[in-house]
C-alpha positions in Angstrom: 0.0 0.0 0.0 1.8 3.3 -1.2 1.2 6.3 0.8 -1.2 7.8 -1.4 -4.1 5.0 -1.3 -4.6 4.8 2.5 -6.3 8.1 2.0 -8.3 6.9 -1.2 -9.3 3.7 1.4 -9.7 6.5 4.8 -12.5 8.0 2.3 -14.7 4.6 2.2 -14.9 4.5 5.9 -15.0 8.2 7.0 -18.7 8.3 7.5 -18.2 5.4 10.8 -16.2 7.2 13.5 -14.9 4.1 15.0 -13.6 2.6 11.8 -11.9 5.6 11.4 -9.8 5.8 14.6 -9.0 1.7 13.8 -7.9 2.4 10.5 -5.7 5.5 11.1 -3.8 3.3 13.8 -2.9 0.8 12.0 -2.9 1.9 8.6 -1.6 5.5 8.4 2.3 5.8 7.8 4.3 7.2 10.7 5.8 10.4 10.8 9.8 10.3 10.9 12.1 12.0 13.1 15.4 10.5 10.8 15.9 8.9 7.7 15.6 9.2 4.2 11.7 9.9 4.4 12.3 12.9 6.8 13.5 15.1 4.1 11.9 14.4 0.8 12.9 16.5 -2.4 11.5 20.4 -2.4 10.8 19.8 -6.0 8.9 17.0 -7.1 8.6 14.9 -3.5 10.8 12.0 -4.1 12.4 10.2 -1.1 15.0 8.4 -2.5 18.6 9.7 -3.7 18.2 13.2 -1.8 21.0 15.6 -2.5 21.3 17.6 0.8 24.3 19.2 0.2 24.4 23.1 0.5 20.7 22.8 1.8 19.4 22.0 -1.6 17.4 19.1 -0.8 16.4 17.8 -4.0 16.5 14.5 -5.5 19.3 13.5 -8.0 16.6 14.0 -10.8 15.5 17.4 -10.1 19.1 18.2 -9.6 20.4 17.9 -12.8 17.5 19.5 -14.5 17.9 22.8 -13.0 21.8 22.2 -11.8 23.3 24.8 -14.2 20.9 27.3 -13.2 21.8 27.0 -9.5 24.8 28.2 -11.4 27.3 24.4 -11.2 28.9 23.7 -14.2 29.9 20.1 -15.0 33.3 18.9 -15.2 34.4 15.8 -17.5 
């Protein structure tokens, strides 16, 4: 279950109070305090491959799309 559809299933039940409260217990991800999952990418929200360096916090994708802009330049 990705993270999105435990909201499209928290919609079938919201109507039952107590179904509710069950489900969000058991099914709802946690929040992080550390990790990979703590900082996604300001960009596009992608957890995985984070560049954090210089407080850029995008992933490897959105950095090289707007990498020369940010004003690096790529050495060969």
């Amino acid at each position: 279950m990705g993270a999105s559809d435990w909201k499209n299933l928290l919609r079938q039940v919201e109507h039952k109070p107590a179904l509710v409260t069950r489900f969000l217990k058991y099914n709802k991800p946690k929040d992080r305090k550390y990790g990979l999952a703590k900082k996604p990418c300001v960009r596009c929200g992608r957890i995985g491959a984070h560049v954090g360096a210089y407080g850029l916090h995008l992933c490897r994708q959105c950095f090289r799309e707007i990498a020369t802009e940010l004003g690096f330049k790529k050495y060969q």
